[in-house]
N, C-alpha and C positions, 0 to 999 in steps of 0.2 A: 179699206173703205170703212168709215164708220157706219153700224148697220141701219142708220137711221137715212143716211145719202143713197145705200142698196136699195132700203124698202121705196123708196122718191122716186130711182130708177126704174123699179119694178110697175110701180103705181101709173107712172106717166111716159111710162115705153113709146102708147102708140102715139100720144100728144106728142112728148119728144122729136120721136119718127115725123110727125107730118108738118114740123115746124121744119126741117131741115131743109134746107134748099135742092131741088130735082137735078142743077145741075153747077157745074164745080169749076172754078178756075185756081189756077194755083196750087197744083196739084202736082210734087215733086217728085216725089217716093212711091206714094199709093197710086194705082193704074188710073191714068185719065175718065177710063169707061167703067169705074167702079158705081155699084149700086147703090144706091140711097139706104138700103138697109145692112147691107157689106159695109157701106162706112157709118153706121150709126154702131152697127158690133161690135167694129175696131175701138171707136169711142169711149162707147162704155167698157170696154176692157180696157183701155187706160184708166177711167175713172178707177175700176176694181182696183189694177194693180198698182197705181201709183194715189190712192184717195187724193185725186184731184177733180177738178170741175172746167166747166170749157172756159170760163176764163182764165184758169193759168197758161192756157196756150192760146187765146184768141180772147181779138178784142172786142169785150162786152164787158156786163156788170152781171153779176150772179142772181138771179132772179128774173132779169132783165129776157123779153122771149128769144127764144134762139132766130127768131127769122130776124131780129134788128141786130145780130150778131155781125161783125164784120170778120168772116171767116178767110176770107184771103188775103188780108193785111198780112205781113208780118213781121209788127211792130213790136210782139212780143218774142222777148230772148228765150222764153222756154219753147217756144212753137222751134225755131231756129236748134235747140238744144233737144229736140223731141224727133226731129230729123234725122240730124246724125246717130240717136242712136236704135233710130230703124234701122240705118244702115250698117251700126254696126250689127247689128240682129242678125241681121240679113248674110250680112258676111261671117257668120261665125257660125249661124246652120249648112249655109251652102259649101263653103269652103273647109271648113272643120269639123262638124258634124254628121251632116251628111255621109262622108267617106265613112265613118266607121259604123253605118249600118244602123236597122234598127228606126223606132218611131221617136224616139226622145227628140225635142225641138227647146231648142232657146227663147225663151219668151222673157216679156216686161216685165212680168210677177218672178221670175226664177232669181232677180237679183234685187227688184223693189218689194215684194212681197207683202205688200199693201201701204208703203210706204211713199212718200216723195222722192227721201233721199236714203240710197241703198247702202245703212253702213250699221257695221254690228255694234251689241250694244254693248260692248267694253270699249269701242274706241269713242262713241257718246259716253259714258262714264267717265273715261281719261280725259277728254276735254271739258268737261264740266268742272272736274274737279282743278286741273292746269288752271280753269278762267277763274274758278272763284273759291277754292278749296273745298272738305273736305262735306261742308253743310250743304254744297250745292250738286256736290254727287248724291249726295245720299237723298238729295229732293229730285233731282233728276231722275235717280233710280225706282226713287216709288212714286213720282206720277206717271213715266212711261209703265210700268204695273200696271196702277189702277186702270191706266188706258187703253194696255194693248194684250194685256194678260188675256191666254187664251186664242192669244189668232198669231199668226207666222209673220207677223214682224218683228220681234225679237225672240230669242231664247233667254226665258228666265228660270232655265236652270239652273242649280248649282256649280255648273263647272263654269259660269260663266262671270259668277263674282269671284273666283277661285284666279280666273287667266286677266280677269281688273286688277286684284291685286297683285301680281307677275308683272301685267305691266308697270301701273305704277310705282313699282318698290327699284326696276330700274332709272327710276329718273330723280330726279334731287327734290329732297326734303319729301321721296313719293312714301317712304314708309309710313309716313301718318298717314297719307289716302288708303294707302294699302289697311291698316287698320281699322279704317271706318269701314271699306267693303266688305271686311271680314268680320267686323259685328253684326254687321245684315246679314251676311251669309250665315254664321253661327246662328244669329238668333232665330231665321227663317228655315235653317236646315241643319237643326242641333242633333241629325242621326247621320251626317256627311262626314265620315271618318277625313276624306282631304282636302275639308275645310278647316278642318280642327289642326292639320298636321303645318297647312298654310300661315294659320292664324301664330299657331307656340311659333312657327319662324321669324313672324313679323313681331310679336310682341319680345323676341329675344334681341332682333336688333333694332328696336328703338327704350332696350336696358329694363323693362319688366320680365325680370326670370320667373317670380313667384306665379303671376301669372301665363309666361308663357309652359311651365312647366305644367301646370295645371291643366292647358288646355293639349301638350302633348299626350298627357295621361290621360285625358280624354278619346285621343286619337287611337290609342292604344286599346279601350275598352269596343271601339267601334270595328278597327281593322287587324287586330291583333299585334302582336309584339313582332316587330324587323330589328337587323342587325344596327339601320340607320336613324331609328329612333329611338333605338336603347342608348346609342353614343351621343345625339344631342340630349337624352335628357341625363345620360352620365354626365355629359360635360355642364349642363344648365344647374346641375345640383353643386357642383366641381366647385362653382363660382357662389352659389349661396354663403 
């Protein structure tokens, strides 16, 4: 959630609260004789866990007061999409969870984790770059940063432009992607010995020795001297 939609929720709890209708039709999943403040909780932990607002599941306009809200339609696909995967919740604490004991529980945050849509951020990387090459990963990469740096929607650590460039270097023409993730990564975490080991790989097979060489022996000064980077940079020198 961005913290500016938290503090809105926080401010206008009780307004919120007393806009909400006392009583509910169309009520599939959640208990027909659920409380007005039990389902206002639920609510706003969706908002938390997925930063969304009640018009992505119900029909109104944003702003618009929640009592002209038409909350029992359901004409919106994520409402229908928000269903099922209560149910899946639901069946994967009861049925899988639960047996092996214990208070851990499956929740909305455990897989959105303040997100809408729950997917890590090398396979957003990967598809940025697939849709419009190598300029629009690397724009992709550092506004999800500025945005989310610091809260558990993404991991932007270093192992994580490390397994973008991994992927991409399997797929055709990905060794150039792979070397743009790996000048962000060098340049953002120039004491990461296995980005440097990553990066001399990719610069070796798209035919820069001098430089992949370079950034080997860098790899070198951070994680010390292996059998397996003494033979790439034997063989990278072999071909100078």
């Amino acid at each position: 959630m961005r913290p500016s939609s938290l503090f809105a929720l926080v401010l206008a709890g009780s307004t919120a609260t007393a806009q909400v209708p006392e009583t509910y039709t169309n009520l599939q999943v959640l208990p027909e004789n659920i409380s007005r403040n039990e389902l206002t909780a639920i609510m706003r932990g969706f908002t938390e866990a997925l930063d969304v607002r009640c018009s992505t599941c119900h029909v109104g306009e944003e702003g618009q007061p929640l009592a002209e809200y038409d909350f029992a339609s359901d004409d919106r696909e994520m409402k229908v999409k928000a269903r099922a995967m209560l149910r899946m919740v639901r069946a994967i604490n009861t049925d899988h969870v639960a047996p092996l004991g214990g208070s851990v529980q499956v929740q909305c945050f455990t897989c959105h984790r303040g997100a809408s849509s729950p997917q890590r951020l090398e396979a957003v990387l990967v598809a940025a770059w697939q849709s419009a090459g190598a300029d629009s990963l690397e724009r992709a990469y550092r506004g999800y940063r500025d945005q989310y740096y610091g809260r558990a929607v993404f991991d932007f650590g270093p192992e994580t432009l490390v397994r973008t460039a991994q992927q991409l270097f399997r797929l055709p023409n990905g060794p150039q992607g792979a070397h743009r993730a790996l000048t962000i990564q060098t340049t953002l975490f120039p004491e990461d010995g296995q980005g440097w080991i990553a990066f001399g790989q990719t610069l070796a097979a798209i035919g820069d020795t001098a430089a992949a060489i370079t950034a080997l022996e860098r790899a070198v000064t951070l994680v010390g001297s292996s059998p397996q980077l003494q033979r790439m940079l034997g063989a990278l020198r072999g071909n100078q």
